[in-house]
C-alpha positions in Angstrom: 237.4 110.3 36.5 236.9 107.5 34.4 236.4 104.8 37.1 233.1 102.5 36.8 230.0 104.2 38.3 228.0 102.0 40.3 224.2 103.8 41.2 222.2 103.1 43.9 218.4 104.8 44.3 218.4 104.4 48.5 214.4 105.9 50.4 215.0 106.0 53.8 211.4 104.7 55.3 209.2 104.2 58.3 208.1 100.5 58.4 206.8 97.9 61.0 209.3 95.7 61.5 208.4 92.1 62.7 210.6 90.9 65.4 209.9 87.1 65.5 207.5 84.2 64.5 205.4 85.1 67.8 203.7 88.3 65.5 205.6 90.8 67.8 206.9 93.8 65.8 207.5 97.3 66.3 207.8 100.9 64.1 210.7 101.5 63.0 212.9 102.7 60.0 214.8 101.0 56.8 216.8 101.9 54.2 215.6 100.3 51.0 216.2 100.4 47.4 213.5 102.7 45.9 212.6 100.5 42.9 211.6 98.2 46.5 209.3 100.1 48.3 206.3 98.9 46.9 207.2 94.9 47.7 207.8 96.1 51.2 205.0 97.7 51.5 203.3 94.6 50.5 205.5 92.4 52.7 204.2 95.0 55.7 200.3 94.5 54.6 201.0 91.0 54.8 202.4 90.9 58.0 199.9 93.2 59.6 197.0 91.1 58.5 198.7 87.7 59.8 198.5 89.7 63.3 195.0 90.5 62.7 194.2 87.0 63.0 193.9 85.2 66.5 196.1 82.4 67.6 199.5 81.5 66.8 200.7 80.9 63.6 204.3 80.1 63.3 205.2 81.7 59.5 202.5 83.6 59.1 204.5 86.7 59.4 208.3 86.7 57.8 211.0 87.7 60.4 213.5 89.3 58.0 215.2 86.3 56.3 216.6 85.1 53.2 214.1 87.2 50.8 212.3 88.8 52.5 211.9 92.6 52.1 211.7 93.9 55.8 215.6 93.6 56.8 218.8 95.5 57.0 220.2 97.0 53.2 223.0 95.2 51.6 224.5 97.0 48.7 228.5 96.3 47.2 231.2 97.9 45.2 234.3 97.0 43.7 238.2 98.4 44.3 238.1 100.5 42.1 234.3 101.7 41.5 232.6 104.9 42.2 229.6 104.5 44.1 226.9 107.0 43.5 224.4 106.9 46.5 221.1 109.0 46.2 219.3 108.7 49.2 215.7 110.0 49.2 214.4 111.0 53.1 210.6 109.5 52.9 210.2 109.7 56.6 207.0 111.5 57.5 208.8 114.3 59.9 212.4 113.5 60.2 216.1 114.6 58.7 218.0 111.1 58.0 221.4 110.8 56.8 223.6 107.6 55.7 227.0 107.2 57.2 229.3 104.2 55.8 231.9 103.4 58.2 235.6 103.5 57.2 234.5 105.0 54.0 235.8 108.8 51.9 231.9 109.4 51.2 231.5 112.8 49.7 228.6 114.9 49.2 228.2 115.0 45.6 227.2 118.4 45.1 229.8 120.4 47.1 232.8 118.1 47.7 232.5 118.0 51.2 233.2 114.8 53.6 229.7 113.2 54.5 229.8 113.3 58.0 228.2 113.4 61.3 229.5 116.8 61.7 229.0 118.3 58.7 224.9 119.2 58.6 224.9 118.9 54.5 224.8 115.4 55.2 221.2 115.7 56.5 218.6 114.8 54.6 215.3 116.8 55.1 211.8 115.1 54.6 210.8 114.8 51.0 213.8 115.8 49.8 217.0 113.8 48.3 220.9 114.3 48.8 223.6 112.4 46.4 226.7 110.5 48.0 229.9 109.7 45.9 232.1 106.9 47.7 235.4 106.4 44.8 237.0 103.0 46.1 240.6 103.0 46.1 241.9 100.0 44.5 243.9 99.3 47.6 240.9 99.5 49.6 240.7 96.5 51.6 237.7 93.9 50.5 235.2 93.5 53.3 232.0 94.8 55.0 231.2 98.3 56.4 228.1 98.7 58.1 226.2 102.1 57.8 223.2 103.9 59.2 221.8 107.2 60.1 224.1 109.5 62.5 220.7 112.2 63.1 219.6 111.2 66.8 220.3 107.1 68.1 216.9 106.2 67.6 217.3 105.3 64.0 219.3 103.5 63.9 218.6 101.3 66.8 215.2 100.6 65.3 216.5 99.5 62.4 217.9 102.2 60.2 221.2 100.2 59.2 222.6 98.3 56.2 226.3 96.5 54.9 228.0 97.8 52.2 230.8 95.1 51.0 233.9 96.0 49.2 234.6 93.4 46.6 238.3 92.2 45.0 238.2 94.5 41.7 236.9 92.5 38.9 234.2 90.8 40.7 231.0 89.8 39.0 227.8 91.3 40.4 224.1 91.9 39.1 223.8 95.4 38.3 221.0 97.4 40.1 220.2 99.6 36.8 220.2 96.6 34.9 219.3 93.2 36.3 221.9 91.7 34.8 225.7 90.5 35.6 228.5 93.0 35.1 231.9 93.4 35.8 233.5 95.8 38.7 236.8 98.0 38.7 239.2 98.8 35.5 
């Protein structure tokens, strides 16, 4: 109680994922901010139509870089924040589920650790679960990847992110707000 709440709207989502500059791509998955989904979508159209066309452009499709929509998630906290996490499952026909290694992530609504083996941590299709991650001030600064733990497939087709753990205090852009805050006490 009484620690900074930092809010993140996550939609786990099918997409084509373009693989390199020679237009080869394949399905896949992504996490992705929801307020997003729309520029990947267009990102997507983009690169599907720059397939359509013969011969080899080199940048006609974007391979995941700088800012670029398609590509893993990157989302941070501070020592000293709680991280609120609602994930949305937007897949057409598949449970996902977030796991953020070396983390105390807790299903918001019944206290329990968010894990592998505990099924709560599923996510159905068209349906939404909400993740609390409090940072302990000690917690050491760094990265933590994440993904899915329901089946390997997602994962290896893209269904992964980095969540980095920032020195208490550190400025960031807040997600709700679009502007630069403080983290921790």
């Amino acid at each position: 109680q009484g620690a900074p709440v930092k809010k993140y709207d996550v939609s786990a989502i099918n997409v084509e994922i373009t693989l390199n500059q020679w237009l080869d791509y394949h399905p896949g998955y992504m996490y992705v901010l929801t307020e997003n989904i729309q520029k990947v979508r267009d990102e997507e159209k983009a690169n599907t139509a720059a397939r359509a066309t013969s011969g080899y452009n080199p940048g006609a499709v974007t391979t995941g870089l700088q800012t670029d929509m398609i590509q893993p998630l990157a989302i941070r906290g501070s020592q000293g924040d709680c991280v609120v996490i609602t994930l949305q499952n937007q897949l057409a026909d598949e449970d996902v589920g977030i796991h953020i290694h070396g983390s105390s992530m807790i299903i918001k609504a019944t206290g329990q650790a968010a894990t592998a083996a505990n099924p709560d941590s599923n996510v159905k299709p068209g349906k939404s679960q909400t993740f609390e991650w409090y940072i302990r001030p000690a917690e050491q600064e760094g990265g933590h990847m994440f993904h899915s733990h329901v089946g390997r497939e997602q994962a290896s087709l893209g269904m992964i992110g980095a969540f980095m753990v920032e020195t208490m205090g550190s400025p960031y852009i807040d997600p709700s707000t679009g502007k630069e805050a403080k983290s921790g006490w």
